[in-house]
C-alpha positions in Angstrom: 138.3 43.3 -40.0 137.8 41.0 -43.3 135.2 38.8 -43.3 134.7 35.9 -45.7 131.8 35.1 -47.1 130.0 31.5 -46.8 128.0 31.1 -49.4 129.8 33.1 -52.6 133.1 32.8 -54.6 134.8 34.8 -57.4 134.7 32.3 -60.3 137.9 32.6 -63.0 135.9 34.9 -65.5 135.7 37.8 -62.4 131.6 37.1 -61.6 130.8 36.2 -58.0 128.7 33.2 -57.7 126.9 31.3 -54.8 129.4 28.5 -54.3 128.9 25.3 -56.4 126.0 26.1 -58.0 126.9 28.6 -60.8 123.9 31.1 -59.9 125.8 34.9 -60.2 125.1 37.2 -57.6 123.9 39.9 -60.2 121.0 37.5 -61.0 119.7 37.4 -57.8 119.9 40.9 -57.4 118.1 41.6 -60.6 115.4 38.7 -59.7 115.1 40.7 -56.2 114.8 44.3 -58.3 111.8 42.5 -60.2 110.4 42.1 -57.1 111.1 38.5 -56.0 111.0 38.1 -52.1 114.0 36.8 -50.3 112.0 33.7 -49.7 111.3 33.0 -53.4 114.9 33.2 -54.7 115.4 31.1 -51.9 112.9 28.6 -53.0 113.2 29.2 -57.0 117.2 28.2 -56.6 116.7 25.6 -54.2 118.9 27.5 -51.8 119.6 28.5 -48.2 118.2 31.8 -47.3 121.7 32.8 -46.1 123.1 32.2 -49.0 120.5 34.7 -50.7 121.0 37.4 -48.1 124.8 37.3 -48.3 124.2 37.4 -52.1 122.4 40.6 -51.7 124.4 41.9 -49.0 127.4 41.6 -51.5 125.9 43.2 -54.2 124.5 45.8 -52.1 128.5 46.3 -51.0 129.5 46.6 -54.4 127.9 48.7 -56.3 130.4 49.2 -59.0 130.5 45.6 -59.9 126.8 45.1 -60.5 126.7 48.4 -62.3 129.9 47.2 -64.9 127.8 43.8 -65.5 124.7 45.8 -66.1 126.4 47.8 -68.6 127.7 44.6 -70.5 124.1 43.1 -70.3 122.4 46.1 -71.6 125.4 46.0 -74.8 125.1 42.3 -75.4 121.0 42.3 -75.2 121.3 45.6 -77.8 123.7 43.4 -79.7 121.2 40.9 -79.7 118.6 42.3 -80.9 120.7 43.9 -84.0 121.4 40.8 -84.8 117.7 39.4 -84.4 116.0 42.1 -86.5 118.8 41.9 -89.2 118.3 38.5 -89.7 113.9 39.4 -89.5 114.8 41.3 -92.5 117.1 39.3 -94.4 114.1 36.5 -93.8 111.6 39.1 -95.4 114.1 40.0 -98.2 114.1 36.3 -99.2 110.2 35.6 -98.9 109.6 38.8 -100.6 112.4 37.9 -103.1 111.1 34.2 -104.0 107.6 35.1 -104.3 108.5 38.3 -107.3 107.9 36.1 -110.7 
């Protein structure tokens, strides 16, 4: 027996979302993991608290989707922070490189 979900769709990029509000279902399971309650996500997205238990119902169901968006997090955020401290140093070349007579 399939049963449909209320509160979430798949959006054209692949994520599942709550419906018509854009929040991805791997965000409110990583704000849960931090330790935000049921009742806060609830409260902090201004939504039902069936839509936040069928978020985290889903997720809990798919555990090879949440882990696959994980891993692209974790490469973009490393990404990210290449980027940032390449551009720290280039910063610190030119200061340093300015202030040589």
């Amino acid at each position: 027996m399939n049963l449909a979900y209320r509160h979430l769709v798949k959006v054209p990029n692949g994520a599942t979302e709550i419906a018509g509000r854009g929040i991805r279902v791997y965000t409110m399971l990583c704000n849960h993991e931090s330790g935000d309650s049921v009742e806060e996500l609830a409260s902090d997205f201004d939504l039902p608290l069936g839509a936040v238990y069928e978020a985290l119902a889903y997720a809990a169901d798919h555990p090879e989707e949440m882990n696959e968006i994980r891993i692209i997090e974790a490469e973009i955020e490393r990404d990210l922070m290449a980027k940032g401290e390449k551009m720290i140093e280039e910063g610190r070349k030119r200061r340093l490189g300015t202030a040589l007579p």
